[in-house]
C-alpha positions as CSV (number, residue, x, y, z in Angstrom):
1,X,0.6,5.4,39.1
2,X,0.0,4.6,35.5
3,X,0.7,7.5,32.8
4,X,-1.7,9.5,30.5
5,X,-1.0,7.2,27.7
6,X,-2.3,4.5,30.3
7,X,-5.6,5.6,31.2
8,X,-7.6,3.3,33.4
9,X,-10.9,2.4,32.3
10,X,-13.6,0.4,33.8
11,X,-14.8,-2.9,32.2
12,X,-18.1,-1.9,30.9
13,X,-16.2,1.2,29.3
14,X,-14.0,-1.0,27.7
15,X,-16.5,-3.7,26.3
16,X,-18.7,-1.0,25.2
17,X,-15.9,1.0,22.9
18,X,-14.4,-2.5,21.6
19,X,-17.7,-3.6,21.0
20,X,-18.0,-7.0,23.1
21,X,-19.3,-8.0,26.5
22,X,-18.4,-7.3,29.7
23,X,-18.7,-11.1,30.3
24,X,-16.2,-12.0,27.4
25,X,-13.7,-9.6,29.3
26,X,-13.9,-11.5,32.6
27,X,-13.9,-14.9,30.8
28,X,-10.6,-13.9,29.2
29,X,-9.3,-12.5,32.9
30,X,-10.0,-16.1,34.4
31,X,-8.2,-17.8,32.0
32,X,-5.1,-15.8,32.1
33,X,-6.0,-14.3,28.3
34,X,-6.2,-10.8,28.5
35,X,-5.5,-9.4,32.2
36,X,-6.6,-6.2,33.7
37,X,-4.0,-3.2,33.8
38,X,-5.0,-3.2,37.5
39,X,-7.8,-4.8,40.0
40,X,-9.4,-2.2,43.0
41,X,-8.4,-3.9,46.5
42,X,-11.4,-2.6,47.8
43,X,-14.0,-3.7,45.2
44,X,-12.4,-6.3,43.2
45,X,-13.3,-4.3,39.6
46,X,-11.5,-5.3,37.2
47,X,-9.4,-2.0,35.4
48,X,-8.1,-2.7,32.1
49,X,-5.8,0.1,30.2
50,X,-7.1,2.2,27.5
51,X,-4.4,0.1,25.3
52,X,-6.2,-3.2,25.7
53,X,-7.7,-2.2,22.2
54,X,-5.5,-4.1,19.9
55,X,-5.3,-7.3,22.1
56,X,-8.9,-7.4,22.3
57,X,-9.6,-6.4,18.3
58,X,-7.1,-10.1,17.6
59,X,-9.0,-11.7,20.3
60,X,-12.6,-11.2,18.7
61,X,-11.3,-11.4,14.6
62,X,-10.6,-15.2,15.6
């Protein structure tokens, strides 16, 4: 499994530190932008990595 330094976090927790949506972080999923560190089999959440930070700062500076 992932390392410390790769902490799995869920979407919401994600868009609410980096300041956008939830919605915005799906949107870039589908369309092969910014992909999720992992995806639960069971449930289909999306997890992205604690280091999706500066990827997602670019993203939103555009």
């Amino acid at each position: 499994m992932a390392g410390d330094d790769d902490e799995l976090l869920t979407i919401g927790e994600v868009a609410k530190l980096d300041g956008i949506t939830a919605k915005a972080l799906r949107y870039y999923d589908a369309h092969n932008i910014l992909k999720p560190a992992a995806v639960d089999p069971a449930t289909g959440y999306r997890l992205p990595a604690t280091d999706t930070t500066p990827p997602i700062k670019c993203l939103t500076s555009m």
